[in-house]
C-alpha positions as CSV (number, residue, x, y, z in Angstrom):
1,X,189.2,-38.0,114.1
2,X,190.3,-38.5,110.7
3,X,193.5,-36.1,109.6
4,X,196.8,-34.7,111.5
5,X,197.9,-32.7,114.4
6,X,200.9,-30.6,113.4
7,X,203.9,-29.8,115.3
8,X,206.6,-27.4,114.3
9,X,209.9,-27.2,116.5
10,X,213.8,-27.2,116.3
11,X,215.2,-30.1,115.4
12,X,217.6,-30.5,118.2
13,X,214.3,-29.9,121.0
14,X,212.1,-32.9,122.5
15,X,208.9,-32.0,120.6
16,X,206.3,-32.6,123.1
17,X,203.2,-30.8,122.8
18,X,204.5,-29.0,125.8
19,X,208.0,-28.3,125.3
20,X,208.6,-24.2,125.9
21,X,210.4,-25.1,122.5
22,X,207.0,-26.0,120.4
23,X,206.9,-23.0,117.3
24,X,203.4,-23.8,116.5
25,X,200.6,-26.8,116.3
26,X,197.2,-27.3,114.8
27,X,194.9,-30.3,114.0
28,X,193.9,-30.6,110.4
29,X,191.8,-32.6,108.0
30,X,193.0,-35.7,105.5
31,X,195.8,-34.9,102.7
32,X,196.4,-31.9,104.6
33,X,200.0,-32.9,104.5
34,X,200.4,-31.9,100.9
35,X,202.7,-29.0,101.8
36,X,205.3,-31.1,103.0
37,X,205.4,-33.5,100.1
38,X,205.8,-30.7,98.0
39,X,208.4,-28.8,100.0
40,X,210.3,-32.9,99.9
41,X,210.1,-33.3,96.2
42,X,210.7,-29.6,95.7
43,X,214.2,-30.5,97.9
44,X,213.6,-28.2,100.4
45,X,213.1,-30.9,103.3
46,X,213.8,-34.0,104.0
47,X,211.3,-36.9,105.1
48,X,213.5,-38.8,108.1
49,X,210.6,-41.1,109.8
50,X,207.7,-41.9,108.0
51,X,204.3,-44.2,109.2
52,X,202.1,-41.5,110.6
53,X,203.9,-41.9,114.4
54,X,204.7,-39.6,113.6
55,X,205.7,-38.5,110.0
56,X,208.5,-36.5,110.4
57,X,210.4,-33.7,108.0
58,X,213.3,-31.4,108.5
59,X,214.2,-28.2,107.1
60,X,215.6,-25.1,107.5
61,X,213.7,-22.2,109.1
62,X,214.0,-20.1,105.9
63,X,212.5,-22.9,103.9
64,X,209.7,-23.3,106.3
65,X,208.1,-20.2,107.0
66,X,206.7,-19.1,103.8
67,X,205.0,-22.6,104.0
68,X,204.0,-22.1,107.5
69,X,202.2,-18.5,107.1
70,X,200.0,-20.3,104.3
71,X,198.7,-23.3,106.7
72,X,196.4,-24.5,107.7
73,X,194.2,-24.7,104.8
74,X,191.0,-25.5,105.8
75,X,189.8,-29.2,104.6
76,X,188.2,-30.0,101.4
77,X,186.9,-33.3,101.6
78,X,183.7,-35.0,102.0
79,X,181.8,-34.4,105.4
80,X,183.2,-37.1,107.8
81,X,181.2,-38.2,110.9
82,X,183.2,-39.7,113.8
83,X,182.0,-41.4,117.0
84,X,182.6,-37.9,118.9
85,X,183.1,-35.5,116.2
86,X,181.8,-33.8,112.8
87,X,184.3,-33.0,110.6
88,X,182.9,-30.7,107.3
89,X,184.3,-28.6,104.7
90,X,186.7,-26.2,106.2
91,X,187.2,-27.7,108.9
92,X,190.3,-26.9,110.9
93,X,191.2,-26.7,114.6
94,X,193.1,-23.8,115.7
95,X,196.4,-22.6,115.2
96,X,198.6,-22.2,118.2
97,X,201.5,-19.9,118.1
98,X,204.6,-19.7,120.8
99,X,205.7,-16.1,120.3
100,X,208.9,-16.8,122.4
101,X,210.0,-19.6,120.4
102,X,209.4,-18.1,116.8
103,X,211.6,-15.2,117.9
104,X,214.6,-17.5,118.5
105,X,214.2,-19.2,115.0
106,X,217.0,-17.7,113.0
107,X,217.1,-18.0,109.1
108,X,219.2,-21.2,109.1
109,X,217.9,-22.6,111.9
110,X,216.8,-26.6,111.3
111,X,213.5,-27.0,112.3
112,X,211.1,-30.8,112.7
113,X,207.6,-31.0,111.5
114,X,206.1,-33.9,113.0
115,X,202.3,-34.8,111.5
116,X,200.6,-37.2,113.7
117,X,198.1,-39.3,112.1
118,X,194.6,-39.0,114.1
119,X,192.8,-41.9,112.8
C-alpha cells in the first residue's frame, strides 16, 4: 500500500500498535502527512526522527488536538492499484479511538505522532 499508518501516543509510552497507551491510529493515502509539516513549520511540533521508520513528531496535547479532530482527510490522488489492494479517491482506512487513553491526555501533556511509511 502506498501512504501512512498513523499513530498518536504520549511521548514517554512504547508506541506499539498495542500499547493500552495508543490515543488513536488510522492508515491513510500519500502526502497525507501534510498536517504535521505544517504544525513543524508553524512551530507547534517538532520533527525528532525522520525516514518514514517511522517519521516521528512531538507536541503538546493542546497543539495536537485541533489537528487530530480534522484527520484523516480522505486521499486526493490518482487511483493507485497495488498487488492486493485498490486505493481511489477518498480513500481512507478507519480511525481507531482509545477512549481510556484520550481521557488521561491533559492540555500540556507531550504527545508522539509516529507516520509509518507503507510503501
Amino acid at each position: 500500500m502506498l501512504g501512512w499508518s498513523i499513530h498518536v501516543f504520549p511521548a514517554n509510552a512504547s508506541g506499539r500498535h498495542d500499547s493500552p497507551d495508543l490515543v488513536c491510529s488510522w492508515q491513510t493515502g500519500l502526502g497525507d502527512t501534510d498536517w504535521l509539516t505544517l504544525m513543524v513549520k508553524k512551530r507547534r511540533a517538532l520533527m525528532v526522527h525522520a525516514g518514514g521508520y517511522p517519521c516521528a513528531y512531538v507536541m503538546c496535547w493542546d497543539d495536537l488536538l485541533p489537528e487530530l479532530l480534522q484527520q484523516p482527510k480522505p486521499y486526493q490522488g490518482p487511483t493507485v492499484i497495488g498487488e492486493d489492494y485498490l486505493m481511489e479517491q477518498g480513500w481512507w482506512q478507519g480511525k481507531k479511538v482509545n477512549p481510556e487513553a484520550l481521557m488521561r491526555c491533559k492540555p500540556d501533556t507531550i504527545m508522539q505522532v509516529n507516520a509509518w511509511d507503507q510503501s
